[in-house]
N, C-alpha and C positions, 0 to 999 in steps of 0.2 A: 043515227048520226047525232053528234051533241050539238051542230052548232046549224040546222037546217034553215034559220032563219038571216043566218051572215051569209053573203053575198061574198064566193073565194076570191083572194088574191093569184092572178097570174103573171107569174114572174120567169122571167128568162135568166137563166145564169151566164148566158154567153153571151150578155150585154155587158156594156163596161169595161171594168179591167178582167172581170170573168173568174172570178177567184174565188174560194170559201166565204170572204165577208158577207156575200150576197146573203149566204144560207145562214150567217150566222146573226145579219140583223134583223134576218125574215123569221127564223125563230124566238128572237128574244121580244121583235114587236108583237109579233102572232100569240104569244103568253101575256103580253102586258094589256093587250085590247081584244083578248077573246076573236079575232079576226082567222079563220082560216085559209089556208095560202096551199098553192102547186106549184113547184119549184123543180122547172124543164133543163135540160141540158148541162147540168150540176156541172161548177168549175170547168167547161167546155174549153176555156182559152190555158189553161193549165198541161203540162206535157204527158201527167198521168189525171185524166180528168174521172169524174164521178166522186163518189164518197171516200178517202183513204179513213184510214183508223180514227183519227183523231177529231174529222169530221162527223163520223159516224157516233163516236163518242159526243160529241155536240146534242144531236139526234135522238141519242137515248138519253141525254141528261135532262132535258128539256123535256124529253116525256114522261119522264118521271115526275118534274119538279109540276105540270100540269095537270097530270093524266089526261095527256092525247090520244088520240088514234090516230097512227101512223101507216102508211105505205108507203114503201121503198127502202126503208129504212138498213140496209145490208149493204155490203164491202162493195165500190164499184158503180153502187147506184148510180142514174143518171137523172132518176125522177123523182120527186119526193112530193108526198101528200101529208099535210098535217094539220089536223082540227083538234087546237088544244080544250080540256077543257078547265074547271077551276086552280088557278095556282094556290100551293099547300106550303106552308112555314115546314119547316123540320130541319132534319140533322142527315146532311145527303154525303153518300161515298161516288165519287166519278175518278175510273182509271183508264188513262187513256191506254195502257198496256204496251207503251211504245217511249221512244224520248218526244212525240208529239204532243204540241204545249199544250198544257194544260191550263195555263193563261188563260187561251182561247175558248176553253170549255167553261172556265168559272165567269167571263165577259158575254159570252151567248146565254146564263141565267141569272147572275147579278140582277137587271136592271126590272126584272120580275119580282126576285125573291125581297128585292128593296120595297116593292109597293103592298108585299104580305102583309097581315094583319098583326102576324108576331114575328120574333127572332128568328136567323135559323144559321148554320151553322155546316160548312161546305169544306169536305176533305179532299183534294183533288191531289191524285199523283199524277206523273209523269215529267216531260220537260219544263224545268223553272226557267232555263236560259236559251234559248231558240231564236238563230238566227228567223227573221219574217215573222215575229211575233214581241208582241210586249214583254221585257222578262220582269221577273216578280218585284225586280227593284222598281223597275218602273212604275209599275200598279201603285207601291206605295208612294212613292214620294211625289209622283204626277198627278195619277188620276186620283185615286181618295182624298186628295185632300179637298180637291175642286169638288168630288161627291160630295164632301161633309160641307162645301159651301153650298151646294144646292140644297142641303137638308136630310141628306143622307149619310149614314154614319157606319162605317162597319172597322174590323181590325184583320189583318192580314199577317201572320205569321212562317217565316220560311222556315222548316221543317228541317229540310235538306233540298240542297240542290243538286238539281237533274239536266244534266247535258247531253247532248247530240252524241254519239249516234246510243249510249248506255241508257239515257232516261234515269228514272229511277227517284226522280224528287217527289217531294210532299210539299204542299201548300193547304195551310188552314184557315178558312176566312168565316168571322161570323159579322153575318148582316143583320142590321135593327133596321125596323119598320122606318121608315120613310115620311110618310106623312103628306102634307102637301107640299111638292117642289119647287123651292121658286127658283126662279132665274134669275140670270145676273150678268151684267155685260163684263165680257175680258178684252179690253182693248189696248191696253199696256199692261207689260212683266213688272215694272215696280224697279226701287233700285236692288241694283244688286247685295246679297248677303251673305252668300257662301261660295266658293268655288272650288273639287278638291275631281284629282280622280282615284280609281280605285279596281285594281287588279284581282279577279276571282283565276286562280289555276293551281287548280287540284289536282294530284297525282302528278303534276309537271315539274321542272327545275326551276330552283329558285330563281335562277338568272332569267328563265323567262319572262316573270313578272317584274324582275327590275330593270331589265332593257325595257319594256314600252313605256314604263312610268317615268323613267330618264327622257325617254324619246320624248314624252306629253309634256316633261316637264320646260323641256327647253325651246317647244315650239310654242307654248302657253306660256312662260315666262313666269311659270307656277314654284312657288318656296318646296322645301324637303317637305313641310307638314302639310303639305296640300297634296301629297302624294303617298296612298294608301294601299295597302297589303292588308287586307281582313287575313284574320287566322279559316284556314279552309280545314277540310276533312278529308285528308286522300283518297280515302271512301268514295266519295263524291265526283270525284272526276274520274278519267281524264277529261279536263275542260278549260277552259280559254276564255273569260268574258274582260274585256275593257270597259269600264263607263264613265264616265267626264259627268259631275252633276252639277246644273249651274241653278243654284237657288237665287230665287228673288223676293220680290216684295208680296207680288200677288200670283204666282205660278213657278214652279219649279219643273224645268227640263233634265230628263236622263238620257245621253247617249253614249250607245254601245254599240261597239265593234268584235265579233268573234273573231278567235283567234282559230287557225285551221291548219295540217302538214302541208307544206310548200307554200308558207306565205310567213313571212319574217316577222320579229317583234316590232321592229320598224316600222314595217309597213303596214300593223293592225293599229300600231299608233297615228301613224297618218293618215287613215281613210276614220277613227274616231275624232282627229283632231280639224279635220274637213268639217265634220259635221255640226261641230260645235262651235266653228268659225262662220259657216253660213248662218249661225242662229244669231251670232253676236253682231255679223253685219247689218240686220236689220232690227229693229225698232220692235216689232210685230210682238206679240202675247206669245203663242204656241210656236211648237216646230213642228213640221208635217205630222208626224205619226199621231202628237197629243191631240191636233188638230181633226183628224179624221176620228180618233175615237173617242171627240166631247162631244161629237154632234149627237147623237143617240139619246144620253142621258140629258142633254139641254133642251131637244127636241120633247122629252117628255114633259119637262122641268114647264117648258112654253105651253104645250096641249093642255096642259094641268090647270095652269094658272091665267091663259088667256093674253098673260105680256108677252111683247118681244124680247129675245136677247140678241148680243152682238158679240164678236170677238172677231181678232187678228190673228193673222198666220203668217209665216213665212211663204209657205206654199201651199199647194193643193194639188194634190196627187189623184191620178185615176183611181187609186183605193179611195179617198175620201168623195170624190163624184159618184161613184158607183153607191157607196153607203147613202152620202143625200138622197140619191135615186128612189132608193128603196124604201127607207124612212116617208119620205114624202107619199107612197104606194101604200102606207097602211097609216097617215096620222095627217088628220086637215092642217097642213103647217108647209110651208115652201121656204127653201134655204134662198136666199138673193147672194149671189156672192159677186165683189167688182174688184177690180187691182187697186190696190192703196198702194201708199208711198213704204216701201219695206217689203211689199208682200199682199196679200189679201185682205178685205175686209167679207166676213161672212155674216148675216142675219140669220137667223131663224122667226120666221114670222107667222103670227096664228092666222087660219085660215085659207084653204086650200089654192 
């Protein structure tokens, strides 16, 4: 056994919200700290629970990017054992073989392959645009950039895009060594500097994308040039993405709303333009989603360097309580989190 002298992590998956996060930030801390983990009742609170495709693909990317020893590791699982052992720089292919995000698979080894010695260089296919997962817009214009302020630097290029239910995209990301992370408080967004939105639908009628850009336009109160049609590749769909991106001074939000049969341009405009309204009513840094997936990287950022960090949220969801959980289970560091005026105020604090 490679790691007879670590003391495992056990962890329940049917605590919390019960979801894949659990497994995916048990993997990505278990390669960052050499710590090996059991991981009982996988996605338990889920309606098809155990390992599906995509998670599984988690599973073996991460064993490869360590060389682990694994049990459990197959379709369905409910148990998983995993004793990583040194993480390797290189040049890795992970396909999730499904429209399952592939997102998800490059975020459960990012925050490893950041703390390599050298380069490396991560070809992932499958879904770029998945409803319950970050799309690849997001990664760039939210998360990396806040990587590159913590001291980490990589380039993310969209290939082709891959939608529900066909799949079929490419995402290429090369990561640069890291170094020492520092942190840094997010406590306000900064003024505003851009606001536009922007309709992905491939293979679909053009009118589809311009009834919901119409519809954003006039419940945002947003000009013609704040309203965007990228050129697609029919290829590429059939797909549906809405995203409203609201840049600021020190964090940029993306949200998106898929589009689906028996649900209107309309009405994919209004449940994006919901969400981009919740964010503007409050004052707060993050909005839920960017909110649950800084903590990870700021929690290394913290354990590294010994300071504290802080930031603001609009909210805090049982996905992001479930990830603290966890986090906190393999890294001497405790999130504090209290209600501020807007929304949340979250610490990250060293020492257990």
């Amino acid at each position: 056994m490679k790691n007879q002298e670590q003391q495992w992590i056990e962890l329940d998956g049917s605590t919390g919200e019960g979801g894949g996060q659990i497994l995916r930030t048990a993997l990505a801390l278990s390669m960052c700290t050499g710590q090996p983990f059991v991981l009982r009742n996988i996605r338990a609170r889920r309606a098809k629970p155990g390992l599906m495709r995509q998670h599984l693909t988690c599973v073996l990317a991460a064993q490869e990017v360590c060389d682990a020893q694994v049990q459990g590791a197959e379709l369905n699982a409910s148990t998983l054992h995993f004793e990583p052992g040194a993480v390797q720089a290189g040049d890795y292919r992970f396909s999730v073989g499904s429209a399952g995000s592939c997102t998800l698979v490059l975020q459960t080894v990012w925050p490893a392959l950041m703390q390599a010695a050298a380069p490396s260089t991560v070809l992932l296919s499958g879904g770029t645009h998945n409803p319950m997962a970050p799309p690849a817009h997001f990664l760039q214009r939210s998360y990396m950039p806040l990587l590159a302020r913590l001291g980490a630097h990589c380039t993310l290029t969209l290939r082709r895009m891959g939608f529900y239910p066909a799949g079929g995209g490419e995402v290429e990301v090369t990561i640069a060594p890291a170094g020492a992370l520092q942190p840094f408080d997010l406590l306000a967004r900064g003024e505003r500097q851009e606001a536009y939105a922007e309709c992905l639908a491939p293979a679909l009628p053009r009118n589809v994308a311009h009834r919901e850009l119409e519809a954003v336009g006039q419940a945002m109160g947003w000009a013609q040039e704040q309203l965007r049609q990228p050129v697609v590749r029919a290829n590429e769909g059939p797909g549906n993405a809405l995203m409203l991106t609201l840049a600021h001074e020190h964090v940029t939000e993306v949200f998106t709303e898929f589009g689906s049969k028996g649900i209107s341009a309309e009405e994919v405009a209004t449940r994006v333009v919901q969400q981009a309204r919740h964010y503007l009513a409050s004052t707060a840094a993050l909005g839920p989603y960017l909110a649950d997936q800084w903590a990870l990287p700021l929690a290394l950022a913290v354990r590294h360097s010994g300071q504290a960090a802080a930031y603001t949220c609009t909210e805090l969801t049982p996905h992001a309580h479930s990830n603290m959980g966890v986090i906190q289970q393999f890294l001497p560091l405790r999130f504090d989190t209290q209600a501020a005026e807007g929304g949340w105020l979250v610490r990250c604090l060293p020492g257990a």
